[in-house]
N, C-alpha and C positions, 0 to 999 in steps of 0.2 A: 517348288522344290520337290524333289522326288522323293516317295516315301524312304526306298532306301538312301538316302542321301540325308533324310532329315532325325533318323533315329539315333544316329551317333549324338545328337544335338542336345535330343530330347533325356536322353539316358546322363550326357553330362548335366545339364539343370539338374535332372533327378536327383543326381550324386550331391550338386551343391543344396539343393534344397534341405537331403536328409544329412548333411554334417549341420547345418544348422540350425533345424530342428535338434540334432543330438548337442550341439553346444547350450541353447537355451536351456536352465534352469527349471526344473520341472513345477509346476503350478504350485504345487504344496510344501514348496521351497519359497516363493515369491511370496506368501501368504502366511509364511514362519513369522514368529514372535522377531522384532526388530534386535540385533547383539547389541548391548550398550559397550562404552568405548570400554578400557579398560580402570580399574578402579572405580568404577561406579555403584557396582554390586558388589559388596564382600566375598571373600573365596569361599563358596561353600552354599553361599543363597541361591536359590533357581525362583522365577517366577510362581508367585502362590495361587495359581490361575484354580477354578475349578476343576475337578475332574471330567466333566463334560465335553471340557475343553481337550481332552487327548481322542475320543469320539470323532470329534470335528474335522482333529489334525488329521486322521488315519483315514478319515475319507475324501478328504483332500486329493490323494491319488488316481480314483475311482473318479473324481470329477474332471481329475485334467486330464483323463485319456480321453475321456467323452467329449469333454471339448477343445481339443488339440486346432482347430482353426481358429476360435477366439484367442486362444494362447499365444498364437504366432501372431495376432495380430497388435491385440495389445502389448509385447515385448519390441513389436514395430514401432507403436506409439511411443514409448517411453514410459509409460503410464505405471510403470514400480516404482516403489521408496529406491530413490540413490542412494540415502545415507548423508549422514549429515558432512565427513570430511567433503564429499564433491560438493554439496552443496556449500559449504562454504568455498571451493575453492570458486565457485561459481557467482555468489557474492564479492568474490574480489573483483569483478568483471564488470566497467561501466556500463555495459549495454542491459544487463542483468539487476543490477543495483539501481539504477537511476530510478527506474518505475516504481521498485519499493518508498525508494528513499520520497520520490514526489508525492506519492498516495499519505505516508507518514506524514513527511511534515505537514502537508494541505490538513489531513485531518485532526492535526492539533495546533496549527496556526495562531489560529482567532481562538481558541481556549472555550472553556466554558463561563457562564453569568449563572450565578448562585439566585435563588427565590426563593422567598416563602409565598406556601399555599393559605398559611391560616388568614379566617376571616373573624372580623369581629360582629358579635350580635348585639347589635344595638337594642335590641326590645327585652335586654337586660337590666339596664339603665334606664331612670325616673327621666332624667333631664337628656336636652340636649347637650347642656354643657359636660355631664358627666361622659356621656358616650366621645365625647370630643376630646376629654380628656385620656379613657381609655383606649382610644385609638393613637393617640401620639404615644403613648406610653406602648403600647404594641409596636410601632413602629419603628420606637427609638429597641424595644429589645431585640427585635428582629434584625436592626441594619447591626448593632453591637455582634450576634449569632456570626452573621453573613463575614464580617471582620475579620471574627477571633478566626473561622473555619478560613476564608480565603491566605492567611496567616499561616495557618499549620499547615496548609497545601504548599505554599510555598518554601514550609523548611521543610517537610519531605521532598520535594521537589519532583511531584506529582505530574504534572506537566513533561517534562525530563521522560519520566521512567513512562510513562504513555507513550510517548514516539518510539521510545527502544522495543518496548515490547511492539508495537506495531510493525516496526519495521523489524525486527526477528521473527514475529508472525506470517509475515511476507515471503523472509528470504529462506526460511525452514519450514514454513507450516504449524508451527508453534513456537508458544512463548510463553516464557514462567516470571514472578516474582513472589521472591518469599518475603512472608508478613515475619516482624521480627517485633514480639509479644514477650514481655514477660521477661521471666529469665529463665527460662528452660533449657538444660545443656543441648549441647549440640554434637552428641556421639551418635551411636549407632542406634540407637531407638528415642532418643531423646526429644524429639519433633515430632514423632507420631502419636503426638494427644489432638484429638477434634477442636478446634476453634469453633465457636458459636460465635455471631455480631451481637449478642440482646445484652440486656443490662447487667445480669450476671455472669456475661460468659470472657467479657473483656472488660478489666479492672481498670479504672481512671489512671490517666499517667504511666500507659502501662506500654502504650506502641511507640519503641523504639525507634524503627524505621520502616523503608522497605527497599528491596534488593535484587535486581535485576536477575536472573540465572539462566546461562545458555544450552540450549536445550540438549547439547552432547552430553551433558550432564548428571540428565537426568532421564528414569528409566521405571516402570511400572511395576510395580509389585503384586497385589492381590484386584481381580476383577470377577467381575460373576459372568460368567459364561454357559450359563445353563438355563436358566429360562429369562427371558422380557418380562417376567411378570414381579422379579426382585428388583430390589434396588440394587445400585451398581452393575449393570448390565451392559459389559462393556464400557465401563467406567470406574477408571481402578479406585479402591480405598485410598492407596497412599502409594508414594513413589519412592525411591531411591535415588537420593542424591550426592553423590560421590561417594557413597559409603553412610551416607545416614538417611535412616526411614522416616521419610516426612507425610505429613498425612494431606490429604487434598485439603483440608480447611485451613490450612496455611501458606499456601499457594495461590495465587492469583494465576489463570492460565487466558490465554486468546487464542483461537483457531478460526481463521475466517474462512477457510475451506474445508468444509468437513467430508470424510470418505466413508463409505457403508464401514457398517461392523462388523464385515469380516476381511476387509485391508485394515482395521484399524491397527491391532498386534504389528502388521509387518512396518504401518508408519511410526512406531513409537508411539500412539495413541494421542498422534498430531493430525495432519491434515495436510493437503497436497499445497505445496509452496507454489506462490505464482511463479517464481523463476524455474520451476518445475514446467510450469505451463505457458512459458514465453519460449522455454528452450529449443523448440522446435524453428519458431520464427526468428527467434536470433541469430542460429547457426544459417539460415537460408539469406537472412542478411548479410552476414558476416563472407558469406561464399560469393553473392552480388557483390558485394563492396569488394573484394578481392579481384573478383574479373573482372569488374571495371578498371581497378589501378595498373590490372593488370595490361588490359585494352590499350589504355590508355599511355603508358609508357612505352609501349610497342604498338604505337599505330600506326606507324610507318617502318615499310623492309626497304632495303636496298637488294636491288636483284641485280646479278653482274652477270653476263649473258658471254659465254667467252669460246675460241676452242679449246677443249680442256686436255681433245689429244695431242694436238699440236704445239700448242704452246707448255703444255703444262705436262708433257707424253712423260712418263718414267724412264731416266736414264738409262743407259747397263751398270750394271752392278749395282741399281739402285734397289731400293725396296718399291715393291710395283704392286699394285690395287688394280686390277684391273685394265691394266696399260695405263694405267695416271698415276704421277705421283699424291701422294696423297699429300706429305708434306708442302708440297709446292700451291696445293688447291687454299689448301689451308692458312699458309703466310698470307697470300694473295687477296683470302675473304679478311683476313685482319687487316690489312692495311685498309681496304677499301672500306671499312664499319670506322676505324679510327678515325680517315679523313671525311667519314662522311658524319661522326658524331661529334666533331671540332667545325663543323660549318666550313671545311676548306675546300678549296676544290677537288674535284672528285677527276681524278687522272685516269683517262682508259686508250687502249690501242686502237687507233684511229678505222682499223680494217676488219680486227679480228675481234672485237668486245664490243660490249654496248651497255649501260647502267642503265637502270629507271628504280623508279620509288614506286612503290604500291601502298598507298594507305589506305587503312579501313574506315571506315564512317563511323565519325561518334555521336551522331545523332541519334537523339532518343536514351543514352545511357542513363542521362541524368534521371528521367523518366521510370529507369527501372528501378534504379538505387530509391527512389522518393518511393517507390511504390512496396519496395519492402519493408521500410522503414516504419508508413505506415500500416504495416500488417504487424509490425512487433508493436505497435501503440495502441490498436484495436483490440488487442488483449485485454490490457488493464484499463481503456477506457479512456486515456489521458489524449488531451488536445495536441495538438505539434507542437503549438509556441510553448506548452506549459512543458515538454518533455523533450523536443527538441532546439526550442526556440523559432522555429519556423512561422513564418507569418503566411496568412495568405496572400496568393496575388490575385491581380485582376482590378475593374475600378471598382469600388466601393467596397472590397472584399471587407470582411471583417468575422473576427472570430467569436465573439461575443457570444452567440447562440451557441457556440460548442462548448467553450469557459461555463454559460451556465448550468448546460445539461451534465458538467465534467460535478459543478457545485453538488448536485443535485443527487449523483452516485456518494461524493463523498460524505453525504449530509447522512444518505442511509448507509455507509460501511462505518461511518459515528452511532446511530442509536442501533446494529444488531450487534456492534464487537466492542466500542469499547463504552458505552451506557454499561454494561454489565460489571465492567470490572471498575469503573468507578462509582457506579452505586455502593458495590463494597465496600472500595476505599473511604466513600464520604460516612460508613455508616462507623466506621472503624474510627475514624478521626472522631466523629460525636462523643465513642464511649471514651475517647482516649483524651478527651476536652471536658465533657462535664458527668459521665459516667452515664448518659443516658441517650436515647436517639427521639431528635422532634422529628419527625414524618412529615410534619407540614413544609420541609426543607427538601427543596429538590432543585434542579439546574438543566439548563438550555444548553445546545452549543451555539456560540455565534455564527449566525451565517457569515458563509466564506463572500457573499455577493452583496457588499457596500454599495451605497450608492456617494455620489461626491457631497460636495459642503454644498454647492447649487440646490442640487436634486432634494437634500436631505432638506434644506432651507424651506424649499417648494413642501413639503408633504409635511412640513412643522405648518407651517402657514394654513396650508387645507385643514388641517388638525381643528386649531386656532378658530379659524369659519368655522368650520361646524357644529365645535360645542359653541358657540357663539348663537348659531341658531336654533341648537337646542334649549339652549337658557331662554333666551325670550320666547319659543314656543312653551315652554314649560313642563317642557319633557324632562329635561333631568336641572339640579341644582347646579352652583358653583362647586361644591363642597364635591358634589358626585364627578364634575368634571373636573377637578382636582386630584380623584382618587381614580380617575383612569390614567390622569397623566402621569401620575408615581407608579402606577402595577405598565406602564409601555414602554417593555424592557429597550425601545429604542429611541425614547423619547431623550430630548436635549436636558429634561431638567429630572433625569433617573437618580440622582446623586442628591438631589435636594428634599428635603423632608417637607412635606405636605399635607401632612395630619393635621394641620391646624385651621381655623379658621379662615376662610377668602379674605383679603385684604380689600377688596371691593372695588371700582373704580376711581383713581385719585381724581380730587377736584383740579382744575385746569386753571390759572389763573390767566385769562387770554381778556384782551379789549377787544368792545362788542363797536363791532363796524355795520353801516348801515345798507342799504341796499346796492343797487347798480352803477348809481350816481353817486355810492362814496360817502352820502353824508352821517353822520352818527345821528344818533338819537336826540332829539332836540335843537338841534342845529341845524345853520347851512353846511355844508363843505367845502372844503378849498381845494385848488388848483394846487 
């Protein structure tokens, strides 16, 4: 193209480029403190950030002139806070929800298995009978402990409120539940006392409950933004929740994507939602899936091949296009689409028209569609059958190997997200059960990867051999291979109390047969 030919071209881009540069949102706007919805904050409160924190704001400016190509790049990504209404409208959206909801349930499934650490020291005890007796006495207190706690998780209903907050952590980037302690009113400062978990800081009989709260809700009040070297550094004291100031020690919170500390203010001091970071692959799906249905129901034209001045010329006094009617072209194309989308026969003038069909090929669609589909599953990780039910094909195909690597993500987004918020809860439950916390009490989560009653049968049995051959080598005791089999949280006989004594092997009352030829001891043999 010729230079002058090509600068009208270059000058319109330019134009569209700088209106939308001037429509984006300037950097120290996107990087603003998150607005809570209304009623959240009372009229009159503003965030009690430090004063540091208006320094920061102010040069804000001076950084996004500087760097106006990253600006435009990342407002291409999507990579700001939406805000919590879109994200929730966005949660109402199967393709959007399904991922959280799978990652949620999977990671609290199979639940957790309660333990104790403590060991008993025998070299306390004169006897062995005595240490025999000290140990079944530990064990019967410990399995009593393990009871009463698995008991009160279940009328809180601990279980429950871990998948909501997981899957609110998913679909917003954060997720709250208030600890409900005591009886402290519930107005406008009435929550913001420090909870402590130790022996004096939460009274026996004193936890209430606990209580989910959605994160539109809730809103940051004081954080330190001045140096890293305090505490609360970018991490507020207390928040605001619909109008009452509650302090972070009463809060349970989960964020499994965390952002730098300085998007934190513009995310509400959450963290980037996965359907934040599917959004891009969803829509690219959702635009596949469309062209194809669209392909698809129009992949065949009817082309009517006719003379259009002759047959079809504009009357006099007609209204004329051209020298054609235009009404005439047009009855003409309806009738022939009717009859040709009713299967009837397709009527044409033997001399002057001709029909045909053109259809497109829809070979290879299905291919695209699967292929987007899975790029929005490589996000979060999840297999096809477990997200979209899809199986592989092929012979031997099997998914096995994906299912377990899927296990093995959600085994670690279990002990970095929600380990934390249930070690509070179990310590909370302790004081609020005997006013004190044992440490020796801690919990597993069950692996999500079973194996069957066969499999399981088989690896009880290896078990079985081999402290079999450790007792007669004289490596360990019965007594010792009795107390691995009570602490193997997957052993068949985990439920059974085993602190006692080996019962030893029972005597057989069997008749003794003689050799090859049958006959007993002392005698001939018969036939």
């Amino acid at each position: 193209m010729r230079p002058e030919r090509r600068e009208p071209f270059i000058r319109a881009f330019r134009h569209v480029e700088r209106q939308a540069y001037d429509a984006a949102p300037p950097l120290a706007v996107r990087l603003a403190p998150c607005r809570p919805a209304p009623g959240v904050v009372p009229e009159g409160q503003r965030m009690a950030f430090d004063s540091a924190l208006d320094g920061v704001a102010a040069s804000l400016g001076a950084y996004a002139s500087g760097n106006a190509g990253a600006l435009q790049s990342w407002l291409a990504d999507g990579l700001g806070f939406m805000g919590y209404p879109f994200l929730s409208q966005m949660a109402m959206r199967a393709e959007f929800r399904k991922p959280c909801d799978v990652i949620a349930r999977e990671a609290t499934r199979e639940w957790v298995r309660l333990k104790s650490t403590k060991n008993l020291d025998e070299a306390e005890y004169d006897t062995d009978e005595e240490a025999r007796a000290a140990r079944e006495e530990l064990s019967q207190e410990t399995a009593q402990k393990i009871a009463d706690l698995e008991a009160e998780l279940k009328r809180l209903d601990v279980r429950r409120l871990m998948y909501r907050l997981t899957l609110d952590s998913l679909l917003y980037g954060v997720s709250y539940a208030w600890i409900d302690v005591g009886s402290l009113p519930k107005g406008a400062t009435g929550q913001n006392v420090p909870l402590k978990a130790v022996k004096h800081g939460v009274e026996k009989g004193s936890l209430n409950g606990l209580k989910r709260i959605d994160p539109v809700w809730t809103a940051p009040n004081y954080y330190n933004a001045d140096s890293p070297y305090r505490s609360g550094f970018y991490d507020p004291d207390n928040y605001w929740v619909q109008g009452c100031l509650t302090h972070k020690d009463r809060l349970l919170k989960m964020v499994p994507y965390e952002v730098p500390d300085i998007f934190k203010p513009a995310f509400n001091f959450g963290g980037l939602s996965l359907t934040q970071q599917l959004r891009p692959y969803v829509h690219n799906f959702l635009r596949t899936r469309n062209s194809v249905s669209n392909i698809t129901a129009n992949f065949s034209k009817l082309v009517l091949k006719t003379d259009m001045a002759g047959n079809m010329g504009a009357p006099q006094g007609g209204m004329e296009w051209g020298g054609v009617n235009q009404a005439s072209i047009q009855g003409r194309a309806a009738f022939m689409q009717q009859v040709s989308e009713g299967q009837d026969t397709i009527v044409a003038d033997h001399q002057n028209e001709d029909v045909s069909i053109i259809a497109t090929p829809l070979g290879g669609l299905s291919d695209l569609q699967a292929q987007a589909m899975e790029a929005m599953a490589s996000i979060p990780g999840i297999p096809l059958v477990k997200l979209f039910g899809i199986t592989p094909n092929g012979l031997n195909a099997s998914s096995e190997g994906e299912i377990r690597v899927f296990y093995d993500e959600i085994a670690a987004f279990q002990e970095n997200n929600l380990r934390p918020v249930l070690e509070r809860i179990l310590r909370l439950v302790q004081l609020h059960l005997w006013g004190d916390v044992d440490d020796a009490i801690d919990f597993d989560f069950v692996n999500l990867w079973q194996l069957d009653d066969e499999k399981a049968a088989m690896v009880e049995k290896t078990k079985a051999e081999t402290d079999k051959v450790n007792i007669e080598a004289g490596k360990i005791t019965p007594d010792e291979a009795r107390m691995r089999e009570e602490q193997d949280q997957n052993s068949i006989y985990r439920g059974v109390n085993l602190s006692g004594d080996a019962p030893g092997i029972p005597e057989q009352d069997m008749p003794s047969f003689g050799g090859p030829g049958g006959e007993e001891e002392g005698g001939e043999g018969e036939l």
